[in-house]
Short mmCIF file of the C-alpha atoms (twelve columns), coordinates in Angstrom:
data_MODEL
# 
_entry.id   MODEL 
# 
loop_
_atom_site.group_PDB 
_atom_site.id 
_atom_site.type_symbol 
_atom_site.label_atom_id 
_atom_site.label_alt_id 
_atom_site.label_comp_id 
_atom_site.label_asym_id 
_atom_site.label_seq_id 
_atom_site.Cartn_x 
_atom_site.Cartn_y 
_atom_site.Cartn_z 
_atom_site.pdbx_PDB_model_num 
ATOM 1   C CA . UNK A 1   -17.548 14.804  22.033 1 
ATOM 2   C CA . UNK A 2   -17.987 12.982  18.394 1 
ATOM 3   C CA . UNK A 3   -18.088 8.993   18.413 1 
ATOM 4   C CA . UNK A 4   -15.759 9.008   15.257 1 
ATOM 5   C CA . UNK A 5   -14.957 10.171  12.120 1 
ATOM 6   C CA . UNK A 6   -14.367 9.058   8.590  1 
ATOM 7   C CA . UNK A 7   -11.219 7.769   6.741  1 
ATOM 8   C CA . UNK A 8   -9.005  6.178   4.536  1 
ATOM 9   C CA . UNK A 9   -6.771  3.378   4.256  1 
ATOM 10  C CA . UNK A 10  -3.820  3.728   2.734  1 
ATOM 11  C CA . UNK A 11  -2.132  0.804   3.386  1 
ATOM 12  C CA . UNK A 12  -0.281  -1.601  5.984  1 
ATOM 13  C CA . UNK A 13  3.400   -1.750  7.063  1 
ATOM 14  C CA . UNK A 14  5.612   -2.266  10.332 1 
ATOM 15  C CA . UNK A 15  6.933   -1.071  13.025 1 
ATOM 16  C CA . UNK A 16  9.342   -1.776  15.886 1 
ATOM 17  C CA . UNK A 17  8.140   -1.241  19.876 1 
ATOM 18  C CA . UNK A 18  10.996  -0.982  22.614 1 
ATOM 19  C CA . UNK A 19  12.039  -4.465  22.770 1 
ATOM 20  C CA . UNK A 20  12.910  -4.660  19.048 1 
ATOM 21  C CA . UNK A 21  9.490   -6.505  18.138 1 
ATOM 22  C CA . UNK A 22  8.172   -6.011  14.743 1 
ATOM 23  C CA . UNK A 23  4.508   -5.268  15.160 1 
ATOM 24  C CA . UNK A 24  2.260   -4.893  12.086 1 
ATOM 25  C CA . UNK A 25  -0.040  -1.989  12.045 1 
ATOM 26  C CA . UNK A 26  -2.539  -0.301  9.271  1 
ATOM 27  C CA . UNK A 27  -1.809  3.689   8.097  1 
ATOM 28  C CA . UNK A 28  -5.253  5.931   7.931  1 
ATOM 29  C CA . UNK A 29  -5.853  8.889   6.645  1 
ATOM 30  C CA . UNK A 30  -8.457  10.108  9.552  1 
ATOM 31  C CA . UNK A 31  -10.260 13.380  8.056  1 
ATOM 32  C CA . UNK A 32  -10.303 16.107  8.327  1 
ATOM 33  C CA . UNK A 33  -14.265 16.328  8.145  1 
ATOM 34  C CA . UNK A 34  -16.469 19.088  8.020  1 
ATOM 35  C CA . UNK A 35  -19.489 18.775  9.522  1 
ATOM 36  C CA . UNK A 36  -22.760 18.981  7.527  1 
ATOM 37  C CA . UNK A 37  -25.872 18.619  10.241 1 
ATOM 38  C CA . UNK A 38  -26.638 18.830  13.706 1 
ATOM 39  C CA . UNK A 39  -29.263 16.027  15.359 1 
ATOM 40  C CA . UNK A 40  -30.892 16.444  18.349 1 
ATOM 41  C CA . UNK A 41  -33.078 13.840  20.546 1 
ATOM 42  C CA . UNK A 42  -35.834 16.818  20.987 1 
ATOM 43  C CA . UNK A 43  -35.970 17.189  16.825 1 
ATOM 44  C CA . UNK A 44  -35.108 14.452  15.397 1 
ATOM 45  C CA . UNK A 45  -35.471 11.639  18.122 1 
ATOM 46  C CA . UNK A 46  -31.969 10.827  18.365 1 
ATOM 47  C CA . UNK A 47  -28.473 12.604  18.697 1 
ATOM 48  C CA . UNK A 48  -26.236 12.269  15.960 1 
ATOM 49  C CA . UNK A 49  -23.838 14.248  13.902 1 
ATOM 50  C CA . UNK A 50  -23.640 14.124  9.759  1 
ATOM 51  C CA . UNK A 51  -19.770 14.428  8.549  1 
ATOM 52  C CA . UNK A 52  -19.028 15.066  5.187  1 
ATOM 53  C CA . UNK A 53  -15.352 13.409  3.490  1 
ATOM 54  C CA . UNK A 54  -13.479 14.368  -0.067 1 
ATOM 55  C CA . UNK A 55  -10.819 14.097  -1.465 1 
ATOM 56  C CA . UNK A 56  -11.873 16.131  -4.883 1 
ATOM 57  C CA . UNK A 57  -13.999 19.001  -5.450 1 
ATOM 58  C CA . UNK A 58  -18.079 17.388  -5.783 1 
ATOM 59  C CA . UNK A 59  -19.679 20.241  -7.430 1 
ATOM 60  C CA . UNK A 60  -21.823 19.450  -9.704 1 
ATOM 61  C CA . UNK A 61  -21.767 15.855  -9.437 1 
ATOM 62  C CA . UNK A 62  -24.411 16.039  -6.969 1 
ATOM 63  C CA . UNK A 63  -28.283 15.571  -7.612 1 
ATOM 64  C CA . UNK A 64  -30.333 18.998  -6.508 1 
ATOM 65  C CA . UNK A 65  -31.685 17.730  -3.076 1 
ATOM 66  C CA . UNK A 66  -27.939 17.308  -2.050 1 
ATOM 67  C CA . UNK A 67  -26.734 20.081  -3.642 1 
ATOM 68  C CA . UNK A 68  -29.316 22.119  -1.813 1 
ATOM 69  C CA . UNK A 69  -28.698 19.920  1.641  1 
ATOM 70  C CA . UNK A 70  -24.552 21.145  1.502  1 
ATOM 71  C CA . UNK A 71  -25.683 24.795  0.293  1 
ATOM 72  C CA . UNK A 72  -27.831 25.186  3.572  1 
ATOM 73  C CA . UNK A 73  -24.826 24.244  5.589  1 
ATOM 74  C CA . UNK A 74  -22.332 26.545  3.691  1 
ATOM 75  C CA . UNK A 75  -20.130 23.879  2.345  1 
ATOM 76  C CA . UNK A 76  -19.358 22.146  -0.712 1 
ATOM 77  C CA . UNK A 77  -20.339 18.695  -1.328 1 
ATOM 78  C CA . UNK A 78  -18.479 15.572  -0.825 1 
ATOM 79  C CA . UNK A 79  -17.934 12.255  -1.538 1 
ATOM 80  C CA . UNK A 80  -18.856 10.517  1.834  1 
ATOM 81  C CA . UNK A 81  -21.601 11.515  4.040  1 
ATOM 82  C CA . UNK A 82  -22.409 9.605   7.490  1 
ATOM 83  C CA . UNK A 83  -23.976 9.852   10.677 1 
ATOM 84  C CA . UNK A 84  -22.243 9.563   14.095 1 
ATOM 85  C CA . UNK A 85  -23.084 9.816   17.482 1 
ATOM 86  C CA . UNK A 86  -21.970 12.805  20.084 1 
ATOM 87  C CA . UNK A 87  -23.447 13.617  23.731 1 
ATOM 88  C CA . UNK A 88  -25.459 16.103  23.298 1 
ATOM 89  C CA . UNK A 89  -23.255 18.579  25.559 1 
ATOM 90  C CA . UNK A 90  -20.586 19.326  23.944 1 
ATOM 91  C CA . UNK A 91  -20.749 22.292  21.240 1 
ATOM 92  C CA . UNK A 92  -20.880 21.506  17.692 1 
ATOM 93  C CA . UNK A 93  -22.109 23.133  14.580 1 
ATOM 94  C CA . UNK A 94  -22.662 22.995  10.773 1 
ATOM 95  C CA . UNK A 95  -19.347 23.800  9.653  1 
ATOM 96  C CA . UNK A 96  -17.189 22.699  11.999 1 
ATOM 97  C CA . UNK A 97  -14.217 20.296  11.007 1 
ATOM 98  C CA . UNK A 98  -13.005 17.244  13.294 1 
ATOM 99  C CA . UNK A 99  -9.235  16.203  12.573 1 
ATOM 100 C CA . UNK A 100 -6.782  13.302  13.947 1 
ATOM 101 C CA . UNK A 101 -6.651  15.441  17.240 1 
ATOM 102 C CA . UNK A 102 -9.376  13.703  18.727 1 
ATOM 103 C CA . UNK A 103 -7.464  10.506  19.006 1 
ATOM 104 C CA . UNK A 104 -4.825  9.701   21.768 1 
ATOM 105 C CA . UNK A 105 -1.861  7.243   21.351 1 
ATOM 106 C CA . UNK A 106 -2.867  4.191   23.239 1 
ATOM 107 C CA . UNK A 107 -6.752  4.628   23.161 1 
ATOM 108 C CA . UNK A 108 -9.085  1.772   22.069 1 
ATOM 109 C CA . UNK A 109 -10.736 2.589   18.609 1 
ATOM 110 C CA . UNK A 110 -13.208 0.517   16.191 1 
ATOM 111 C CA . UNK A 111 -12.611 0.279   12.097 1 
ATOM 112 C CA . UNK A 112 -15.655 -0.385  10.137 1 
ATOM 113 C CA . UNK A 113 -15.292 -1.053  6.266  1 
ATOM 114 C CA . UNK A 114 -15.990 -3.405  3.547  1 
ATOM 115 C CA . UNK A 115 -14.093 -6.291  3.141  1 
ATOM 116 C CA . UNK A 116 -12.429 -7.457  0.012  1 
ATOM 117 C CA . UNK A 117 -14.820 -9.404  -2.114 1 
ATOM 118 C CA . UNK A 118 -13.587 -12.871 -3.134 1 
ATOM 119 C CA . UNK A 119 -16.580 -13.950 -5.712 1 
ATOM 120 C CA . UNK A 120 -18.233 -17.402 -5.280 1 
ATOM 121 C CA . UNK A 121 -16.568 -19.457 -2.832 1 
ATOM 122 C CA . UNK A 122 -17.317 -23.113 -1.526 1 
ATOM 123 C CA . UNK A 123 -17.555 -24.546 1.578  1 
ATOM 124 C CA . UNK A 124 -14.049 -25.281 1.989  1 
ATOM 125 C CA . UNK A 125 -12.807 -21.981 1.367  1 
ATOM 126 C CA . UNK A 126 -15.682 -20.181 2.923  1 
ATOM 127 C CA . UNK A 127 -16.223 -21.435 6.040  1 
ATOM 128 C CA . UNK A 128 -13.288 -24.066 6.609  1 
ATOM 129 C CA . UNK A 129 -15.296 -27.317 6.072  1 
ATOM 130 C CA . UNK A 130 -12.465 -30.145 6.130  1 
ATOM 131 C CA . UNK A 131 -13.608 -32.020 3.295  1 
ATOM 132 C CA . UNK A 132 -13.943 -35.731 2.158  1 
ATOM 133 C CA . UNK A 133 -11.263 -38.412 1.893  1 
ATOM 134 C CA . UNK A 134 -8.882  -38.022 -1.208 1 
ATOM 135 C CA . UNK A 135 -8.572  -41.802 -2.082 1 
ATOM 136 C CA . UNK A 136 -9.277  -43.510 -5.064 1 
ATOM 137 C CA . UNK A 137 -12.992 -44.087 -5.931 1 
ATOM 138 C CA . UNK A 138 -14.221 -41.710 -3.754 1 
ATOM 139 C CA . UNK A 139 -16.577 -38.866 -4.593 1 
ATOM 140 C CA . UNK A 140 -16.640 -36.349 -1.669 1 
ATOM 141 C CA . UNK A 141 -13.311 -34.314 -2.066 1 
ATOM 142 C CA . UNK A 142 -14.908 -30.655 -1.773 1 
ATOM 143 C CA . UNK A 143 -18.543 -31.175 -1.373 1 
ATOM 144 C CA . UNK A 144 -20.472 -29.601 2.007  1 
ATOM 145 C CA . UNK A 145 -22.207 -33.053 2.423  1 
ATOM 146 C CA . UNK A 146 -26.191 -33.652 3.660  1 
ATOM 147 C CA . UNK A 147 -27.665 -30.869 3.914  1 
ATOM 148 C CA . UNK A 148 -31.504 -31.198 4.742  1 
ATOM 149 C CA . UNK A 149 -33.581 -32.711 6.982  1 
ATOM 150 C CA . UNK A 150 -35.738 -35.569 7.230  1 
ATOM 151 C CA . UNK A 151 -39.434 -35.354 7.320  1 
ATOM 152 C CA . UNK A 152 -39.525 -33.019 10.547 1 
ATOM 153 C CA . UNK A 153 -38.656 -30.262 9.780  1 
ATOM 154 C CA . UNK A 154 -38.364 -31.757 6.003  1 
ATOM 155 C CA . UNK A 155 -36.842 -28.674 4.823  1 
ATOM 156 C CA . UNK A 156 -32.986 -26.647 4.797  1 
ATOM 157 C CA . UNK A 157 -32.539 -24.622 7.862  1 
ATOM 158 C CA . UNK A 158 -32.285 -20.826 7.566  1 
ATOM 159 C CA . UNK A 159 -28.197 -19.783 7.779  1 
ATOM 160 C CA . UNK A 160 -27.182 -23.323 6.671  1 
ATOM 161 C CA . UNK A 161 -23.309 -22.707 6.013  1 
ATOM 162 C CA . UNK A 162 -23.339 -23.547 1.901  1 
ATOM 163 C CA . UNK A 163 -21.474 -21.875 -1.286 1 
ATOM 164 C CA . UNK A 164 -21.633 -18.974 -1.932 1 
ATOM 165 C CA . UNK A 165 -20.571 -15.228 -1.980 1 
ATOM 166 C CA . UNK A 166 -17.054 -14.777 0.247  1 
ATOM 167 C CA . UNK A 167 -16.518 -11.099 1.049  1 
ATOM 168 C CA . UNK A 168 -17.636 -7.771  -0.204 1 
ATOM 169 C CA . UNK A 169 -19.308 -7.142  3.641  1 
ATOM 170 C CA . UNK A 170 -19.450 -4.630  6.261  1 
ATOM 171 C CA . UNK A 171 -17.213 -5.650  8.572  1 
ATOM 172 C CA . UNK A 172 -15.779 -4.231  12.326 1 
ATOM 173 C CA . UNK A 173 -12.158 -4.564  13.711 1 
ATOM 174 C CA . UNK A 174 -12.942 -3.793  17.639 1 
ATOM 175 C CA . UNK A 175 -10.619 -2.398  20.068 1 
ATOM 176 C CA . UNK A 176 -7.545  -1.371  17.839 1 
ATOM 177 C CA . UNK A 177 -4.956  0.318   19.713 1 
ATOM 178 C CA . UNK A 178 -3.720  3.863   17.975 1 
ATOM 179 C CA . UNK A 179 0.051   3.292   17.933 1 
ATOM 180 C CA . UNK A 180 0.932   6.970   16.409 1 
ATOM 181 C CA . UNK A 181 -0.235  9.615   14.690 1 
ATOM 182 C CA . UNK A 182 0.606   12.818  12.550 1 
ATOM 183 C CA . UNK A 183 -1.649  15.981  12.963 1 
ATOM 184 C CA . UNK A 184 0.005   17.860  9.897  1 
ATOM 185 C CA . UNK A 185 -0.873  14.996  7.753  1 
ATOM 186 C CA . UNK A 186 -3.918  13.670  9.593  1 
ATOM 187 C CA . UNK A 187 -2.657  10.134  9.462  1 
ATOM 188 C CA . UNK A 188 -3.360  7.610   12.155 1 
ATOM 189 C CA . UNK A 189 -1.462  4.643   13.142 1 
ATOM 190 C CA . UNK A 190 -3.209  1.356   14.184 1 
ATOM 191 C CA . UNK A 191 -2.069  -1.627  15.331 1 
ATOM 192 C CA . UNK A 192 -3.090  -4.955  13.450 1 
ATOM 193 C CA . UNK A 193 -5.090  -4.707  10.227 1 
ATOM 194 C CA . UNK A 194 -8.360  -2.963  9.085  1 
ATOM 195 C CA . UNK A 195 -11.480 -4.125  6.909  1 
ATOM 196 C CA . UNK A 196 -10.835 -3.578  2.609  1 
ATOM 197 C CA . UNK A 197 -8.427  -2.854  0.467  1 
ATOM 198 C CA . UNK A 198 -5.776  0.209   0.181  1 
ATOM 199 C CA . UNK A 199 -7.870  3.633   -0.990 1 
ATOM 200 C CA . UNK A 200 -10.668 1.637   0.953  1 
ATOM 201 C CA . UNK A 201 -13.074 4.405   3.192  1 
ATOM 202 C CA . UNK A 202 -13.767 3.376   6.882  1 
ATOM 203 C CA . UNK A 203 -15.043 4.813   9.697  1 
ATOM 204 C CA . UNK A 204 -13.328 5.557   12.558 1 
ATOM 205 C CA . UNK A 205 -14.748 6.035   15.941 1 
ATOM 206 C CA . UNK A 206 -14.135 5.684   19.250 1 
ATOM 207 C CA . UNK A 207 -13.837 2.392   21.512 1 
ATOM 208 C CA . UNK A 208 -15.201 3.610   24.932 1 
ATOM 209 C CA . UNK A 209 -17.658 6.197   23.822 1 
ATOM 210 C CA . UNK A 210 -20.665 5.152   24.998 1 
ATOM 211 C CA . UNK A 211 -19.123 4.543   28.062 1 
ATOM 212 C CA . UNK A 212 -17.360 8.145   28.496 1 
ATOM 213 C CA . UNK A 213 -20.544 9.819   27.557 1 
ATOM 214 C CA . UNK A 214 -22.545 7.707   30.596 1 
ATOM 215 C CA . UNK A 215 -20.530 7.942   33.131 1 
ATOM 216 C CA . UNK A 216 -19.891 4.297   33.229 1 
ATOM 217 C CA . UNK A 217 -16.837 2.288   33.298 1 
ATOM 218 C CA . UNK A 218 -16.080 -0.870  30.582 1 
ATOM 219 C CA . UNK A 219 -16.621 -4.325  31.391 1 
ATOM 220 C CA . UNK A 220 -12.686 -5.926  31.483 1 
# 
């Protein structure tokens, strides 16, 4: 068993449940991806699986030690490469490709992607300061107010909420419930929204995989 895989989001739209309830949800395009290497805790230290994603052919647009790295695995390169995780008993191989089918309606899944970069932002609109009073003569409509200290600790304390860049992070959507899905297409139906913008890559993996892979049950 994998942990996840990687994706693409292609945009959000609705749909209606039994009771005539519109309910918004995000449309992926999960894989298919091939994998490229094979980790092992006695090797490497750690278990862990590298998957390769493209949409367009990558030869020759890749510097020698990664053309070399996707030669040894007998597959051409590709845009994305990342790691994931996968217990160590199950049988995998350079080569192999992981598709939508490892997803079940109703299971819990994580999105991780970059968020849509907003430039520089002040308080207000970063972190939902309230603001001063808008009467006449005043002079604190926008401003973040005091900010340092007096003479202990005399200085601005580390994460101090200020202006500054809004966005463009790496950002996780937890426990997103898989709604529907196509295997000929390899698109994947979410409910609620996902990290980025449309044509955005993510990565997709599963909820409740570290618990599956110990035995253990999840914490309600």
């Amino acid at each position: 068993m994998v942990e996840g895989i990687i994706g693409k989001k292609i945009g959000m739209t609705q749909i209606f449940d039994e009771q005539g309830n519109a309910v918004p949800v995000t449309v992926l395009l999960a894989g298919p991806c091939t994998v490229v290497q094979k980790k092992t805790s006695d090797k490497d230290g750690y278990a862990a699986v590298q998957l390769s994603f493209s949409e367009e052919d990558k030869s020759g647009k890749v510097n020698q030690p990664a053309s070399g790295h996707y030669k040894k695995a007998g597959i051409p390169p590709a845009q994305i490469l990342r790691e994931f995780r996968y217990d160590e008993s199950a049988e995998v191989k350079p080569g192999d490709q992981l598709t939508v089918d490892m997803f079940d309606i109703g299971e819990k899944i994580d999105v991780l992607g970059r968020n849509k970069g907003k430039g520089f932002a002040g308080v207000m609109k970063r972190w939902g300061f309230h603001g001063g009073k808008k009467t006449h003569g005043s002079m604190f409509h926008r401003h973040p107010g005091s900010i340092g200290c007096s003479a202990d600790p005399s200085r601005v304390l580390k994460g101090k909420k200020m202006p500054g860049q809004m966005g463009d992070q790496r950002t996780t959507m937890k426990k997103l419930t898989v709604v529907d899905k196509e295997k000929d297409k390899n698109i994947l139906v979410v409910k609620g929204s996902v990290p980025g913008a449309k044509g955005g890559y993510v990565l997709i993996r599963k909820a409740e995989f570290l618990n599956k892979t110990s035995g253990k049950k999840s914490k309600k």
